[in-house]
C-alpha positions in Angstrom: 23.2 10.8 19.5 23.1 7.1 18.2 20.2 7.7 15.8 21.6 10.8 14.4 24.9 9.2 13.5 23.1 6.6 11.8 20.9 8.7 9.7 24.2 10.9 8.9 26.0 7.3 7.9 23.4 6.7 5.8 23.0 9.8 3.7 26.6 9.8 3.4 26.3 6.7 1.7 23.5 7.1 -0.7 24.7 11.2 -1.1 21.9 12.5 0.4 20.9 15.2 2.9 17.4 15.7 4.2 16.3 18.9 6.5 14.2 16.2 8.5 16.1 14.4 11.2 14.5 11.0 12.2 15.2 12.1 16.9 12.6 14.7 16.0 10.3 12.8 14.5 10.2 9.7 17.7 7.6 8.9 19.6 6.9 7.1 22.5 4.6 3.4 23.0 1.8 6.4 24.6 2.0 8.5 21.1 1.9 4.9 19.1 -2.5 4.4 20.2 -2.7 7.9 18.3 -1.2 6.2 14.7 -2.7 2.5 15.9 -5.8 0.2 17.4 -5.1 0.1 21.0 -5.2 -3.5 21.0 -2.5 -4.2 18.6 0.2 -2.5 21.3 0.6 -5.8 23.0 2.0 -6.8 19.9 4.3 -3.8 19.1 8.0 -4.9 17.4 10.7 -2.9 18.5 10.5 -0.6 15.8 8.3 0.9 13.6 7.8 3.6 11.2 4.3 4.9 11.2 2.5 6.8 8.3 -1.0 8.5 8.4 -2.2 10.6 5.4 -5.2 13.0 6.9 -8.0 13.8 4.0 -5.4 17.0 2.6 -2.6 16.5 0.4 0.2 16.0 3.8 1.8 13.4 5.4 2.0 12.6 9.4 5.2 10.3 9.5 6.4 8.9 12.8 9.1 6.4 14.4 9.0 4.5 17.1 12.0 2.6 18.7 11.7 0.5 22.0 12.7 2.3 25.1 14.5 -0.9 26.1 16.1 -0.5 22.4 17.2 3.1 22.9 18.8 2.2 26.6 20.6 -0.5 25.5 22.3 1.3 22.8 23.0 4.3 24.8 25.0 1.8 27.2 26.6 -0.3 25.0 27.3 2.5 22.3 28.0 0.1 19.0 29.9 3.2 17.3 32.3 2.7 19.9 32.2 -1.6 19.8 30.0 -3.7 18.2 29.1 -6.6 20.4 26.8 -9.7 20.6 25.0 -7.9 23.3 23.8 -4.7 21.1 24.0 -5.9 17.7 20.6 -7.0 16.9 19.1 -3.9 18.5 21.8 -1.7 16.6 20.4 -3.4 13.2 16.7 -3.0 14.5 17.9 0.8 14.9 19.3 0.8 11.7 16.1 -0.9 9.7 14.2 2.7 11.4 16.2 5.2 10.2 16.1 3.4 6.9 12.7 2.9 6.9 12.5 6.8 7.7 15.1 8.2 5.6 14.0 6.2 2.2 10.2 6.8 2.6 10.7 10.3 3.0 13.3 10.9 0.3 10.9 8.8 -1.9 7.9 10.9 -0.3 9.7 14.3 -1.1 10.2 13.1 -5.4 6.1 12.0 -5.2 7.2 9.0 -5.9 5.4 5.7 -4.9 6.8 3.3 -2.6 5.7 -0.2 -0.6 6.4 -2.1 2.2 8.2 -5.1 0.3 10.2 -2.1 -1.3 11.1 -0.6 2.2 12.2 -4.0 3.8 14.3 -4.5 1.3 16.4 -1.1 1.0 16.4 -1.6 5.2 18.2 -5.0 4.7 20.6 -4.0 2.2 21.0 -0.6 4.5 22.4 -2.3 7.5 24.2 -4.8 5.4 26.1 -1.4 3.9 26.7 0.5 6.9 27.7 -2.3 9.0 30.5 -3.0 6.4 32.2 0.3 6.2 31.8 0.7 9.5 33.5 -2.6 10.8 35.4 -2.2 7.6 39.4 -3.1 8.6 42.3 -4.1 6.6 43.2 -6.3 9.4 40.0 -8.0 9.2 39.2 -8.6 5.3 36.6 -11.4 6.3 34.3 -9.1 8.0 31.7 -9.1 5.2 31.6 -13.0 5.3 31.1 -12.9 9.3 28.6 -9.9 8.8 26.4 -11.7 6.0 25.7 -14.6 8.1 24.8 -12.8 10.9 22.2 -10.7 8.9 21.0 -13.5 6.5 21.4 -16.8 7.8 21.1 -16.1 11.7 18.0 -13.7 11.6 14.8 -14.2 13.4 11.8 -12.5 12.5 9.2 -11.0 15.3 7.2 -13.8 16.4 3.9 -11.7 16.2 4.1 -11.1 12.0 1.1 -11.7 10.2 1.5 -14.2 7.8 1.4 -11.4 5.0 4.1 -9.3 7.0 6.3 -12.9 7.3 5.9 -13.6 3.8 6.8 -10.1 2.7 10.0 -10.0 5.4 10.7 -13.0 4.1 11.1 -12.2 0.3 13.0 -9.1 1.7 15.6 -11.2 2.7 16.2 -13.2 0.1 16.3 -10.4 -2.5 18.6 -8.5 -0.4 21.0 -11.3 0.4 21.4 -12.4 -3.2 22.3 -8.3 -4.3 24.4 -8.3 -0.6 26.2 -11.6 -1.7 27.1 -10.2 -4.9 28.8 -6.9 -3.3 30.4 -9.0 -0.4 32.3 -11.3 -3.1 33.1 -8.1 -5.0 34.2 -6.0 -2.0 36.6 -8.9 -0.6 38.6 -8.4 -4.1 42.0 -7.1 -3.6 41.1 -5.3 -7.2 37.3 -3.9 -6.0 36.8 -0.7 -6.7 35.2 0.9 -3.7 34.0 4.7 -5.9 32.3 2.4 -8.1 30.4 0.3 -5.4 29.5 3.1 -4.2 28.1 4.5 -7.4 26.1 1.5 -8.2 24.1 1.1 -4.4 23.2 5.2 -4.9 21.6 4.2 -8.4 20.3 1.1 -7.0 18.6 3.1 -4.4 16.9 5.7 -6.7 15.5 2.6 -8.5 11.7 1.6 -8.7 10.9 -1.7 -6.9 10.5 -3.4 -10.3 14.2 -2.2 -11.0 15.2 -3.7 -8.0 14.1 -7.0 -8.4 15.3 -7.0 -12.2 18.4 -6.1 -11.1 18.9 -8.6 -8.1 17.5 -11.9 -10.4 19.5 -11.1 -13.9 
C-alpha cells in the first residue's frame, strides 16, 4: 500500500516508529461533514489532515486524501516510476502522511505545534524522500531537477484563504532556503550522507522558533 510505504520512508528517515498507521486512520469526503461545515466541502483540497479535540483530554485525528488522488496513484504506482502524470498527487500524498506522522509524534511528547510549523516540515518531507528515493549515481542532478519542481513550479489550491496562502506561502520559502542548502551540500562528491541525516532528525525535533533560527542564520 502506497500510503504505508510512504509513512514507513518517512520514519526511516527521521528514526521513528509510531504504533499508529496513517490507512487506518482515512476517511472518506462523507466522514469529512462529521470534522467540517457542510458548506466548505465544495471547497475540499485533495488532502487534509483533520483534528478535533472533544471537551476530555483526547484527540480525534483524521486524513483525508481524494479518491481521484488515491486511484491515480494506485495506477501509476510512483514507487515503481515517477512521472509527470502522478507526481504532484504523489507529493500531495506525501504532504498527508507528513502532516499525520509529525502532528502525532509531536501530539504523543505534549508538545505544541501549528499550522505554519506543519507546512513547513511537509515541504521539506517530500523534498527528503523524493531525493533518496530518485537518488542515482547516474543521475547526480536529480536534486537540482527536484527543487524546481517543488519550489519554483508549485501551485497552491486556488480556494486558500488569504491566511492559509500567506501561511503556505512562508512555508515555502523557509523550506526552500533549508532545501537549497542540503541540495548544494548533497551534490558534493565529499557530502557526508550519516551526517545529513543526523542534522534533518534534530531539525525535526526542533520547536518552530528553532526552525526558523536555523533556516535565516
Amino acid at each position: 500500500m502506497i500510503i504505508e510505504r510512504i509513512q514507513s520512508q518517512l520514519e526511516s528517515i527521521y528514526g521513528l516508529e509510531l504504533p499508529e498507521r496513517a490507512y487506518d486512520f482515512l476517511i472518506n469526503l462523507g466522514d469529512v461533514q462529521n470534522y467540517m461545515p457542510v458548506q466548505a466541502i465544495d471547497k475540499m483540497p485533495k488532502e487534509l489532515l483533520l483534528v478535533r479535540k472533544p471537551e476530555d483530554d483526547t484527540v480525534e485525528v483524521a486524513l483525508y486524501l481524494a479518491d481521484d488522488l488515491i486511484r491515480n496513484l494506485s495506477q501509476n504506482d510512483p514507487f515503481e516510476m515517477i512521472t509527470n502524470d502522478n507526481l504532484n498527487d504523489f507529493c500531495i500524498m506525501i504532504e498527508g502522511v507528513s502532516h499525520f506522522v509529525y502532528y502525532l509524534w509531536k501530539a504523543q511528547r505534549n508538545l505544541p505545534i501549528t499550522q505554519l510549523e506543519l507546512e513547513l516540515q511537509a515541504e521539506i518531507d517530500k523534498f527528503l524522500m523524493l531525493y533518496f528515493f530518485l537518488r542515482s549515481d547516474l543521475n547526480p542532478q536529480v536534486s537540482d531537477t527536484l527543487f524546481d519542481a517543488l519550489f519554483e513550479d508549485f501551485k497552491l489550491f486556488e480556494n486558500l484563504s488569504e491566511e492559509a496562502k500567506a501561511r503556505y506561502l512562508t512555508a515555502t520559502q523557509l523550506a526552500s532556503r533549508y532545501c537549497y542548502n542540503l541540495k548544494n551540500r548533497m551534490q558534493k562528491s565529499s557530502c557526508d550522507m550519516k551526517a545529513i541525516v543526523a542534522e534533518v532528525r534534530q531539525f525535526y525535533s526542533f520547536a518552530q522558533e528553532d526552525k526558523i533560527r536555523q533556516i535565516i542564520i
